[in-house]
LOGU-688478 format. One record per residue: residue number from 1; residue in three letters; chain; x, y, z of N, C-alpha, C, O in turn. Coordinates in nm, 3 decimals. Layout:
BEGIN
SITE seq type mol      nx      ny      nz     cax     cay     caz      cx      cy      cz      ox      oy      oz
SITE NUM  ALA   A       X       Y       Z       X       Y       Z       X       Y       Z       X       Y       Z
...
***
This chain:
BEGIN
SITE seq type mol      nx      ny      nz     cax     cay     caz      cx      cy      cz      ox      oy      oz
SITE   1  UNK   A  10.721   9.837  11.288  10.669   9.952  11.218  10.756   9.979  11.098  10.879   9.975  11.100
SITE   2  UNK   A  10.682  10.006  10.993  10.778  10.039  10.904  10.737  10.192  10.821  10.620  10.230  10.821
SITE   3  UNK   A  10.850  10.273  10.750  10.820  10.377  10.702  10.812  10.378  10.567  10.852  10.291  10.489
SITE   4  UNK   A  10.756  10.486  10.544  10.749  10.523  10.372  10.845  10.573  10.318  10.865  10.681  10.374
SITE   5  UNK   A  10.942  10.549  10.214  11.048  10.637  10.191  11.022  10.752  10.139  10.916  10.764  10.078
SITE   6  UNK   A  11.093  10.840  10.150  11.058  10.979  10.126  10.964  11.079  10.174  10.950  11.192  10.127
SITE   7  UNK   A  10.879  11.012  10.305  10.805  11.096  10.353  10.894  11.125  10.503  10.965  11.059  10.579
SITE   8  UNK   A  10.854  11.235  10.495  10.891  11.281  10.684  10.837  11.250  10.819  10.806  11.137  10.856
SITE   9  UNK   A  10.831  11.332  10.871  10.775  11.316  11.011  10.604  11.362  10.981  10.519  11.368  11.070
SITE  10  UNK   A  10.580  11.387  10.850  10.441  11.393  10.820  10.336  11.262  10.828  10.224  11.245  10.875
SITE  11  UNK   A  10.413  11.196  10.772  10.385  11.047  10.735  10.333  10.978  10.839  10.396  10.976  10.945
SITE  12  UNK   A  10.203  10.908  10.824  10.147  10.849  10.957  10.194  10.733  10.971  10.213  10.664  10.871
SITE  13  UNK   A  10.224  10.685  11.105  10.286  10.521  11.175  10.214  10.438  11.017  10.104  10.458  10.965
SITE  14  UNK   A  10.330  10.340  10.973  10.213  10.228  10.940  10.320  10.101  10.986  10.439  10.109  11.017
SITE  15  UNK   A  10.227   9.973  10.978  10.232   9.866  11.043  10.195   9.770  10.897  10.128   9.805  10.800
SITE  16  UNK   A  10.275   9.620  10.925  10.245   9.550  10.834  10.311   9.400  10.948  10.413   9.380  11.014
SITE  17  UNK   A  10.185   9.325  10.920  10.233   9.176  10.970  10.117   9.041  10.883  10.073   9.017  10.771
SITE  18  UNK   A  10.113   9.004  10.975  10.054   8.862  10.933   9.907   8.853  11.088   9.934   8.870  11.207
SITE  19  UNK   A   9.760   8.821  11.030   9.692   8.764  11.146   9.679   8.626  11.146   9.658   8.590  11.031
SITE  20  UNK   A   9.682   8.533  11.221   9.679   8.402  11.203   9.606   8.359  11.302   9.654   8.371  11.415
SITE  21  UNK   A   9.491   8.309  11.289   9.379   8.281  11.373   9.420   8.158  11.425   9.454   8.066  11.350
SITE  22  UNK   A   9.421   8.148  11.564   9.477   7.987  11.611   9.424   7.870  11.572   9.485   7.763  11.567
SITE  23  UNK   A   9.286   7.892  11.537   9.191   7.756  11.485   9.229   7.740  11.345   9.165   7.663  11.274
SITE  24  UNK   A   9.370   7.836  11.278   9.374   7.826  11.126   9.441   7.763  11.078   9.510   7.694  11.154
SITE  25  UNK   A   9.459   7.748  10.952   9.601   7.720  10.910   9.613   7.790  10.786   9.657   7.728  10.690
SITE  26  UNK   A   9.578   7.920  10.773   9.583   8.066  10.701   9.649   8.160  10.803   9.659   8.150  10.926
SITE  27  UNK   A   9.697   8.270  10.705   9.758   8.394  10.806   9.741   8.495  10.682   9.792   8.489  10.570
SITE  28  UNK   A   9.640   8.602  10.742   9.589   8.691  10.654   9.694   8.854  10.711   9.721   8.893  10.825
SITE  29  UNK   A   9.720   8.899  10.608   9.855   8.980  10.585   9.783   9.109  10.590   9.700   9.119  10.499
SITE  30  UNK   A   9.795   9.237  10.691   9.746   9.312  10.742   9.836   9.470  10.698   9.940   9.477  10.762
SITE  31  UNK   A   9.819   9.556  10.630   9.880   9.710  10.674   9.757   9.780  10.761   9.639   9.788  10.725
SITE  32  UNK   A   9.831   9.844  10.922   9.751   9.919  11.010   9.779  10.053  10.962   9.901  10.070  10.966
SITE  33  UNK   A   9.719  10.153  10.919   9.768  10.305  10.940   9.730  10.372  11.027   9.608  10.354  11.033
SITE  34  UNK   A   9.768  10.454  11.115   9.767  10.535  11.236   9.673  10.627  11.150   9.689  10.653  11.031
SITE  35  UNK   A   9.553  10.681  11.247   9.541  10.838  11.193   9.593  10.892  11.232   9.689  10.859  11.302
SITE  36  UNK   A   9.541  11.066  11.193   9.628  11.147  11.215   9.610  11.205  11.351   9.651  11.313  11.395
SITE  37  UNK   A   9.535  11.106  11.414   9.526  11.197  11.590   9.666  11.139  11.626   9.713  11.208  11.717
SITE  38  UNK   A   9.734  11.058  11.596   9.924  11.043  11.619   9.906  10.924  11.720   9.809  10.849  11.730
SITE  39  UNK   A  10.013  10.925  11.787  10.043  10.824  11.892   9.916  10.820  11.994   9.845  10.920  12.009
SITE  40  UNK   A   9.893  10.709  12.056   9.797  10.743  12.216   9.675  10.774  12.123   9.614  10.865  12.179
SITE  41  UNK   A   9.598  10.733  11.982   9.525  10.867  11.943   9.345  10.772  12.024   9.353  10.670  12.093
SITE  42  UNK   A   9.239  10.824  11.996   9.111  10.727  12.019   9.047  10.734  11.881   8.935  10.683  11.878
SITE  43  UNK   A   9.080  10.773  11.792   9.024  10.738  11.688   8.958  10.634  11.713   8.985  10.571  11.815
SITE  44  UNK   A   8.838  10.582  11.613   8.799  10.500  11.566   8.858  10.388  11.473   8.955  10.437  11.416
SITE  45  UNK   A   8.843  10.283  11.441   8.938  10.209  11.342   8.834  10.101  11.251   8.754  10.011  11.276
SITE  46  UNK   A   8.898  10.182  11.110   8.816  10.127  11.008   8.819  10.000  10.959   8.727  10.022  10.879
SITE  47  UNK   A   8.846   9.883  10.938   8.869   9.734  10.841   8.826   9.742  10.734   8.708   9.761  10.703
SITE  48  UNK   A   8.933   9.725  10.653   8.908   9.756  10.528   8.891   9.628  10.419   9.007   9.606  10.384
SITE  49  UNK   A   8.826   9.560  10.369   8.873   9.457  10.272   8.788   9.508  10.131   8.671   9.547  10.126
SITE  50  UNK   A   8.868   9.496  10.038   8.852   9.506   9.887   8.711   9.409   9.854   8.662   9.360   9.955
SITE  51  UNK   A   8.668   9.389   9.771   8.561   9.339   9.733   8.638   9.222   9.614   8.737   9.232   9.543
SITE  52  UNK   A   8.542   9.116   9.635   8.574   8.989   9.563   8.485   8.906   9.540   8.369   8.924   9.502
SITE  53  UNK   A   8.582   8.742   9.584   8.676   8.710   9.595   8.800   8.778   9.528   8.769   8.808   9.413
SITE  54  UNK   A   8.914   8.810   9.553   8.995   8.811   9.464   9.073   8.938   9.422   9.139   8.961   9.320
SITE  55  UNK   A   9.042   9.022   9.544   9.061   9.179   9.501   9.163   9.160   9.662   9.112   9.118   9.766
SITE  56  UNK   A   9.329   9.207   9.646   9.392   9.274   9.756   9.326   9.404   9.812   9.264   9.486   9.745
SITE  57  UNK   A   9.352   9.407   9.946   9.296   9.509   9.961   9.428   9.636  10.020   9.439   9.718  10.112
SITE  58  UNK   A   9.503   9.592   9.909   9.599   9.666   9.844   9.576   9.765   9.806   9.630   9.873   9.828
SITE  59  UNK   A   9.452   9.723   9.711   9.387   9.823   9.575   9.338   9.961   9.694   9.391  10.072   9.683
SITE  60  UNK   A   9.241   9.933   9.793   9.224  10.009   9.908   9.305  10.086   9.947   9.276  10.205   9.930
SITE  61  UNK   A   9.443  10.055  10.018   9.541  10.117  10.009   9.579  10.227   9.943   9.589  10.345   9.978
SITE  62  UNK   A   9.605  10.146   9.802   9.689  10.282   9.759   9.626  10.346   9.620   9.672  10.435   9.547
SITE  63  UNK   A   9.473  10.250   9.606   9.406  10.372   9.528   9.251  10.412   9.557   9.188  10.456   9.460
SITE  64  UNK   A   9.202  10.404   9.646   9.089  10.396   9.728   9.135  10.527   9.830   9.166  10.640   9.793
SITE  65  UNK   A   9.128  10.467   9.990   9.111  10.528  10.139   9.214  10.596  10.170   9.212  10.693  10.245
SITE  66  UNK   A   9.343  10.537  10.098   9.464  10.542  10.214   9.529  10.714  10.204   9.482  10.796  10.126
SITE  67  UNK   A   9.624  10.739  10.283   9.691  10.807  10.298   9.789  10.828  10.168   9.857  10.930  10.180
SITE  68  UNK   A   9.809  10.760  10.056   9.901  10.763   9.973   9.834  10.683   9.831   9.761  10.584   9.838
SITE  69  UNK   A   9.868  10.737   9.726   9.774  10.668   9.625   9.951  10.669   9.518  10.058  10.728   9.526
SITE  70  UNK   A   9.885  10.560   9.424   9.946  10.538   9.313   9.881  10.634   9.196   9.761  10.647   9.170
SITE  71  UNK   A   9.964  10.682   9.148   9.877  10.792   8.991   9.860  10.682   8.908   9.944  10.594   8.894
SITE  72  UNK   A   9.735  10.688   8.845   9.687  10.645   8.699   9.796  10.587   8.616   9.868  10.676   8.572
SITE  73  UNK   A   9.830  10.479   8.585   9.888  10.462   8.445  10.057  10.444   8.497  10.146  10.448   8.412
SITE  74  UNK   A  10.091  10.421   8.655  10.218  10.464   8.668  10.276  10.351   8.726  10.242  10.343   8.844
SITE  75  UNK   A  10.372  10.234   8.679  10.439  10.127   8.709  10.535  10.183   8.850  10.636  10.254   8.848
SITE  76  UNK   A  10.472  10.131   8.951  10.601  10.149   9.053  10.736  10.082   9.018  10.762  10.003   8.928
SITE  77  UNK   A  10.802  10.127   9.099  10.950  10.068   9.085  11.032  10.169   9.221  11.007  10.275   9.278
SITE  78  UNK   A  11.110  10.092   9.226  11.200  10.174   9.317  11.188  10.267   9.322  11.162  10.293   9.439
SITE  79  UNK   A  11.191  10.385   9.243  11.234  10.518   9.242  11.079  10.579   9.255  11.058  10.670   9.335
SITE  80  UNK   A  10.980  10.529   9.178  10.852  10.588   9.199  10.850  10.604   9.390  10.892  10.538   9.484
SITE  81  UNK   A  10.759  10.758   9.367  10.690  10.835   9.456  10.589  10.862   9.444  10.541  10.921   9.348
SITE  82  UNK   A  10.502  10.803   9.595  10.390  10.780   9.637  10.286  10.936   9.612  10.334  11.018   9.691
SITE  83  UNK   A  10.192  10.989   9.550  10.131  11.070   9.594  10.084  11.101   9.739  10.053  11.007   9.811
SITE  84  UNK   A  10.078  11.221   9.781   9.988  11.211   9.934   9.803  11.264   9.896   9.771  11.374   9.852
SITE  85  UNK   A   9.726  11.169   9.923   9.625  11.137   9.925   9.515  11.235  10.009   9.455  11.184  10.104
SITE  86  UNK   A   9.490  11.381   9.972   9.457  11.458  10.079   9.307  11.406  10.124   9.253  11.457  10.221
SITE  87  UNK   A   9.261  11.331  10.069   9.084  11.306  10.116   9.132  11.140  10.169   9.058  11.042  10.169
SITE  88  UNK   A   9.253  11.145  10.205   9.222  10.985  10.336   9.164  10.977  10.419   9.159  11.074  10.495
SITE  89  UNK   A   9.101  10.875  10.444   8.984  10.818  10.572   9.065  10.851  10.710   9.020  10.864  10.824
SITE  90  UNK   A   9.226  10.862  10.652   9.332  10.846  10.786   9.300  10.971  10.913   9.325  10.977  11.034
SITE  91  UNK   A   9.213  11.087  10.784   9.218  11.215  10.899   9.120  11.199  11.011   9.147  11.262  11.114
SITE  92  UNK   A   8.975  11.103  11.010   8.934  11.056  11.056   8.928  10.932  11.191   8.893  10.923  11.308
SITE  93  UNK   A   8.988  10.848  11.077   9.004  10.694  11.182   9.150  10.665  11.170   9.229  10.729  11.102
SITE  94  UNK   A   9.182  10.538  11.260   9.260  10.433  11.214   9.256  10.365  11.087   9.135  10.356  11.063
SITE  95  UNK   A   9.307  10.324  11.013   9.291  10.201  10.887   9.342  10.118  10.917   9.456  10.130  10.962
SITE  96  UNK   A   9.269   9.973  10.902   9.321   9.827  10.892   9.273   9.775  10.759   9.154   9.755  10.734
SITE  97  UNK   A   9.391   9.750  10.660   9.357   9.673  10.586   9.433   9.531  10.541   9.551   9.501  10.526
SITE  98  UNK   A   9.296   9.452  10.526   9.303   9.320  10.504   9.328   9.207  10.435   9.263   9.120  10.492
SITE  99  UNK   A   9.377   9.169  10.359   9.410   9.041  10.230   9.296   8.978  10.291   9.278   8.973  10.412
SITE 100  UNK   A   9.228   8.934  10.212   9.124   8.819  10.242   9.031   8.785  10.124   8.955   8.872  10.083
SITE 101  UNK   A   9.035   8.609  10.041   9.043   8.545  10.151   9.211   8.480  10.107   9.274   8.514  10.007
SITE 102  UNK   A   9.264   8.363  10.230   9.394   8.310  10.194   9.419   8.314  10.028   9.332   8.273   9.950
SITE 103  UNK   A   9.540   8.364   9.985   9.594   8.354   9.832   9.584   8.462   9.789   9.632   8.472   9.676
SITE 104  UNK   A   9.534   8.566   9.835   9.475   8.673   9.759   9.582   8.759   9.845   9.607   8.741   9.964
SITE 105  UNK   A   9.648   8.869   9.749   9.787   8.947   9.812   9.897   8.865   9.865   9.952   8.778   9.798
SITE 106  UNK   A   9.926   8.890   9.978  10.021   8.857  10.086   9.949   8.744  10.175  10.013   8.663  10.243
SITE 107  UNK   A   9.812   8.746  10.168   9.756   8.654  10.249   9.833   8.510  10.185   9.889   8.499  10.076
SITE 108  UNK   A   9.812   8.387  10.311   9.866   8.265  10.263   9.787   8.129  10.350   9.714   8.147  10.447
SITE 109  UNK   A   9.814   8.017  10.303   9.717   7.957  10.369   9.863   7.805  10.342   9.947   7.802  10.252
SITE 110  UNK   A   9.843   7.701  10.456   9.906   7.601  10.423   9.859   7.492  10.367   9.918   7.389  10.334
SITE 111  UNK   A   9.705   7.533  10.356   9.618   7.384  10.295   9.672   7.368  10.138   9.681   7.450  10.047
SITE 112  UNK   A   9.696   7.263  10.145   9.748   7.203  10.012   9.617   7.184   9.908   9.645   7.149   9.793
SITE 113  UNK   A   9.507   7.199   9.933   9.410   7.154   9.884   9.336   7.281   9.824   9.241   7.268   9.746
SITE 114  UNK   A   9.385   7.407   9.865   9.337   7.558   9.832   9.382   7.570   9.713   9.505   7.571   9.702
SITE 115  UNK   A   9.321   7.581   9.622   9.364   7.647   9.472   9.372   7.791   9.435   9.282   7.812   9.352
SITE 116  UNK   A   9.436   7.894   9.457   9.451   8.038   9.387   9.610   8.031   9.308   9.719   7.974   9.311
SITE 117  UNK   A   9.537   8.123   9.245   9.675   8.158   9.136   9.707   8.342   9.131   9.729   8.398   9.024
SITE 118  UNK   A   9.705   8.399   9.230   9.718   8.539   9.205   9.888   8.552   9.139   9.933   8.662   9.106
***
């Protein structure tokens, strides 16, 4: 689990790994966000993927659904701070969002024969 800096105990669980389908030889790179029903919650859980080919669903994240948005026009960097996002899907459901397909974000694939250039 990892946290957001600068948020508190407000801040919902989020999660970041890798899915790797056993029949694959891709591993598509996942952030889960908790809603806000908290730990134990039954929410529902949304899957989120960006529209493409070719779109992270990053963009989802943090200027779309999520719990936290990037402002207009504003280069992160270290020190940048996340807006909190009061119309997130989070108050609702779970969020899963997806890199897809391999190359695109964090997603990765080992076929030598896959061409992306993100």
């Amino acid at each position: 689990m990892d946290t957001v800096p600068g948020y508190g105990d407000d801040a919902p669980r989020v999660f970041t790994n890798f899915l790797t389908p056993e029949s694959s030889n891709s591993s598509f790179h996942y952030i889960l966000i908790e809603g806000k029903a908290g730990k134990d919650n039954n929410l529902p859980l949304t899957v989120w993927f960006n529209g493409g080919p070719g779109c992270s669903s990053k963009v989802g994240f943090l200027q779309e659904i999520g719990p936290f948005y990037l402002p207009a026009g504003t280069h992160y960097n270290s020190s940048t701070t996340l807006k909190i996002n009061t119309h997130s899907w989070n108050t609702l459901s779970n969020l899963l969002f997806i890199d897809s397909p391999p190359g695109v974000g964090y997603s990765k694939t080992s076929n030598s024969s896959y061409i992306y250039n993100d």
